[in-house]
C-alpha positions in Angstrom: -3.2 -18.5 4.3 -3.1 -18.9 7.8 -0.4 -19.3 10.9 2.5 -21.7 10.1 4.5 -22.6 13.1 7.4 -24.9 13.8 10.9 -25.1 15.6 13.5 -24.1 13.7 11.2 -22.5 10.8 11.5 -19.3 8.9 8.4 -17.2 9.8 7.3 -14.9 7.5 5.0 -12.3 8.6 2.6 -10.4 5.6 0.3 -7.4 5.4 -1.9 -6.5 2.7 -3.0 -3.1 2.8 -5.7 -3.8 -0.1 -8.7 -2.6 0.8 -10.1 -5.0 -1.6 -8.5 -7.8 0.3 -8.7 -11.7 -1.3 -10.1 -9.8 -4.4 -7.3 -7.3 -5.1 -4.4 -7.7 -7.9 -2.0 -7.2 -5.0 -2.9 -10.3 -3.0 -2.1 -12.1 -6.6 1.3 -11.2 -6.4 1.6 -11.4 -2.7 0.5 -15.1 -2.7 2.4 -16.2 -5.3 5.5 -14.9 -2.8 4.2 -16.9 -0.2 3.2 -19.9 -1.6 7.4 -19.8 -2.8 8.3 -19.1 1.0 5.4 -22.2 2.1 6.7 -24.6 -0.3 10.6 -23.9 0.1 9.5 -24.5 4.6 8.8 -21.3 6.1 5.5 -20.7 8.0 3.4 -17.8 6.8 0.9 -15.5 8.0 -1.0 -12.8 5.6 -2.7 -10.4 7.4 -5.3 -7.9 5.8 -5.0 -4.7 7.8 -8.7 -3.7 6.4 -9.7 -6.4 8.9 -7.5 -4.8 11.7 -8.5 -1.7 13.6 -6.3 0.5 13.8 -6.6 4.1 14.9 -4.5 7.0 13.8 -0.9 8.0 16.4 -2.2 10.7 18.2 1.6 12.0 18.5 1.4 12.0 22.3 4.8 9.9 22.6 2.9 7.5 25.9 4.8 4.8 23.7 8.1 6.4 24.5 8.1 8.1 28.1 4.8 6.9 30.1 4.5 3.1 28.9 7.6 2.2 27.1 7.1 0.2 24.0 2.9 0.3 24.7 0.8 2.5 22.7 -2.0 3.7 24.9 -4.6 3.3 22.2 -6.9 -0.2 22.7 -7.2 -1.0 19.3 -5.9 -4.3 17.0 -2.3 -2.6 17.0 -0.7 -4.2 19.7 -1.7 -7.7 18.5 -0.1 -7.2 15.2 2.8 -6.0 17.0 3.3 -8.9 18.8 3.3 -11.1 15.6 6.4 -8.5 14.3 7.9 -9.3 17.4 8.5 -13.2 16.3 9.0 -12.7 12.8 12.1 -13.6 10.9 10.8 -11.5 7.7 8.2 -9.2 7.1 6.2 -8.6 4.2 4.6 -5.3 3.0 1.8 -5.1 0.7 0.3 -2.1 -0.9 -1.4 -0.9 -3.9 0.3 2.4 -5.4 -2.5 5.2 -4.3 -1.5 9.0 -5.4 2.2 8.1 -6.3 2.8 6.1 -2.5 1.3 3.8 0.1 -2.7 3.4 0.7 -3.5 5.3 4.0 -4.2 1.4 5.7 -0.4 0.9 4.9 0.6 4.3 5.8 -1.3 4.5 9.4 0.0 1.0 10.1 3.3 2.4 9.6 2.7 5.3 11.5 2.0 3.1 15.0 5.4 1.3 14.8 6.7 3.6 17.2 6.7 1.6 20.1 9.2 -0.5 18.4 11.4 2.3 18.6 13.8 4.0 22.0 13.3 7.6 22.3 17.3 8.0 21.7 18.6 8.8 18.5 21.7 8.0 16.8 23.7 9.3 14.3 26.4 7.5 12.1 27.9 8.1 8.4 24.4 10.6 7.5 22.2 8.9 9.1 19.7 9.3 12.2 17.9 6.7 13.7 16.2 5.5 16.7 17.4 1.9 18.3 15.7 -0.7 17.8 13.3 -2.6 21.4 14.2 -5.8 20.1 17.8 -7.2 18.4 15.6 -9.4 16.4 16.7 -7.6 12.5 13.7 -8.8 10.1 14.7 -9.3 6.3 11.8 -6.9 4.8 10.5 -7.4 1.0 7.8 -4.7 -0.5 4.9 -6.0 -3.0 3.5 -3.0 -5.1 1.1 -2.9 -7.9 -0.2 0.5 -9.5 -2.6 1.0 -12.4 -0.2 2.7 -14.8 2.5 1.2 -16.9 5.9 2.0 -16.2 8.1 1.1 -12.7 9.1 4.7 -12.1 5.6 5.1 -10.6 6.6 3.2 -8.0 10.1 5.7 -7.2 8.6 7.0 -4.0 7.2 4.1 -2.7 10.5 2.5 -2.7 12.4 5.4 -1.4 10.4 5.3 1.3 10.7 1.6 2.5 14.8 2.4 1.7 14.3 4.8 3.9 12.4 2.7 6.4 14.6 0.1 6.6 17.9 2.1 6.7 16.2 4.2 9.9 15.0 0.5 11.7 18.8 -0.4 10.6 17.0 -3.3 8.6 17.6 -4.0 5.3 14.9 -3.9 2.2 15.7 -7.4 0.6 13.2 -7.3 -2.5 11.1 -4.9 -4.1 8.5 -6.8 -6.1 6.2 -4.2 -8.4 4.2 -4.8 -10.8 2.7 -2.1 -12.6 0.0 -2.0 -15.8 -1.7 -4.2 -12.7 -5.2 -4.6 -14.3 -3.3 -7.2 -17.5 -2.4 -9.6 -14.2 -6.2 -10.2 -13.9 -6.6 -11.4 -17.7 -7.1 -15.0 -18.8 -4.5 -15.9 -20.3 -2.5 -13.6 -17.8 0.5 -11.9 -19.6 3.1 -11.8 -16.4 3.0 -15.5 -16.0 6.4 -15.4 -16.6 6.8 -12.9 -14.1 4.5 -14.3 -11.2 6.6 -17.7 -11.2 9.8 -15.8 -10.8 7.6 -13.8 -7.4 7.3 -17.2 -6.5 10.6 -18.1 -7.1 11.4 -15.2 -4.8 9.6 -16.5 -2.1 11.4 -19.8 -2.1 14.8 -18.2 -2.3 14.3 -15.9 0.5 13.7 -18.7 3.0 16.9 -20.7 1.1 19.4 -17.5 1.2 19.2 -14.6 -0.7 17.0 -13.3 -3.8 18.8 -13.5 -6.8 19.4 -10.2 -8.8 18.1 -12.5 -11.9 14.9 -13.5 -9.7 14.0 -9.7 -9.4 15.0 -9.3 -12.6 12.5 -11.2 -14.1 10.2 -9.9 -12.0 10.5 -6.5 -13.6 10.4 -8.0 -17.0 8.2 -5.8 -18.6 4.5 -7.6 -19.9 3.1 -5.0 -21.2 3.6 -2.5 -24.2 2.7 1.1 -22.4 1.1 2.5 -25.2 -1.8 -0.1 -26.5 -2.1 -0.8 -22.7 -3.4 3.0 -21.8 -5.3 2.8 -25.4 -7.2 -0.5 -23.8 -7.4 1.2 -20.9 -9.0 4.2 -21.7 -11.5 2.4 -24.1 -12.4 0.2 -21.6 -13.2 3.6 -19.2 -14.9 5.3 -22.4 -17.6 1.8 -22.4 -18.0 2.3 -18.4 -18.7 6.0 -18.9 -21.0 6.0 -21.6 -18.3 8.4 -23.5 -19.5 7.5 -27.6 -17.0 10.0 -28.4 
C-alpha cells in the first residue's frame, strides 16, 4: 500500500517491524486493518522499517538541548518522523520476539525522542515528558507470536499502555493474534477473525472500535494443545528427529 492523501482525510500512518516484510503473518493481519481503514476513506501508508535505516540513540540528548526536536544521527529517522508528524493514527506492527517487540520495533521506538521536551510532568502517578506537537494520534498495536495463548502477548501490551499513557496518547486497539503459523493455512482458520481486523480498520476511521470488534478478534482459532502437537511434528520432519 502506498501514500493516500486528501483534504479532510483520516491518515493513517503504519510500521511493520517484520523483518520478513510482504512475506510475514504480521503484514496478513496488518493489511487486513488497512484495507478496513482504505475502504471506510482514510489514506494509508505501511512502512517496513527493515527497509529504513535506522541506527541505534546514542543517549547523547543533541535531540533535547543542542538541536531541539533533531536527532543528530543522518540516517532514515527523521524522514519517518516527519510522516508521524501528519498522521491522525499510527499503526504498530510487530511480531512477538522473546516475550516483546522485535529489536527493528524496539530501536524505532527508541529514536522518538525528539518528539519529546526535556521537561517532565507529573500528575495522578504519572511522569511524562510534553509532547513537540498538540497533534494526539489514536495508536492501534498488531502482534502475532508463534505460541498459542494471548497472555504471551502481556508485555507487549503493557508496554504500548505504557507508551501511550507517557506520550499522553491513548492505545485504541490491540489486535494479537497468536498460534500465528494456522493464519497461513489454506483454508485459513481465523477467517472469522481477520474480517472483524478489517472491520476494525473501518470503524477506526468512522469512530471508535467496538469492544465486540476486538472481541472477535480475540476469538480463539485454535485448540492449544493439537496446535503445539502439529507444531512440533512439523519441527520433528524439518529436523530429521525419527524419534
Amino acid at each position: 500500500m502506498g501514500e493516500r492523501q486528501g483534504e479532510g482525510r483520516m491518515r493513517v500512518l503504519a510500521f511493520n517491524s517484520s523483518p520478513r516484510k510482504e512475506k510475514g503473518v504480521t503484514d496478513i493481519v496488518l493489511r487486513r486493518f488497512l484495507k478496513g481503514a482504505e475502504d471506510a476513506g482514510a489514506g494509508v501508508e505501511l512502512v517496513y522499517l527493515a527497509d529504513k535505516r535506522i541506527e541505534d540513540c546514542r543517549g547523547c540528548f543533541t535531540c533535547w538541548f543542542k538541536t531541539p526536536g533533531k536527532g543528530c544521527i543522518n540516517d532514515d529517522m527523521e524522514e519517518l518522523l516527519g510522516k508521524m508528524r501528519g498522521a491522525d493514527a499510527l499503526v504498530y506492527a510487530t511480531p512477538l520476539y522473546t516475550c516483546s517487540m522485535n529489536g527493528i520495533m524496539k530501536r524505532f521506538l527508541d529514536r522518538m525522542l525528539p518528539t519529546a521536551e526535556p521537561y517532565q510532568e507529573y500528575e495522578e502517578g504519572v511522569c511524562r515528558h510534553p509532547r513537540r506537537s498538540e497533534r494526539k494520534p489514536r495508536m492501534v498495536l498488531v502482534s502475532v507470536a508463534g505460541f498459542p495463548g494471548i497472555r504471551n502477548f502481556d508485555p507487549l501490551v503493557l508496554t504500548f499502555e505504557r507508551l501511550a499513557e507517557v506520550g499522553g496518547l491513548e492505545l485504541e486497539a490491540k489486535l494479537l493474534f497468536p498460534a500465528s503459523p494456522a493464519l497461513m493455512r489454506d483454508p485459513c482458520p481465523a477467517e472469522r477473525q481477520l474480517e472483524a481486523v478489517g472491520r476494525a480498520g473501518r470503524e477506526l476511521v468512522e469512530g471508535r472500535i467496538s469492544p465486540y470488534t476486538l472481541e472477535e478478534v480475540h476469538r480463539p482459532y485454535v485448540e492449544a494443545a493439537s496446535y503445539v502437537e502439529e507444531m512440533n511434528q512439523l519441527f520433528r520432519t524439518i529436523c530429521g528427529d525419527k524419534g
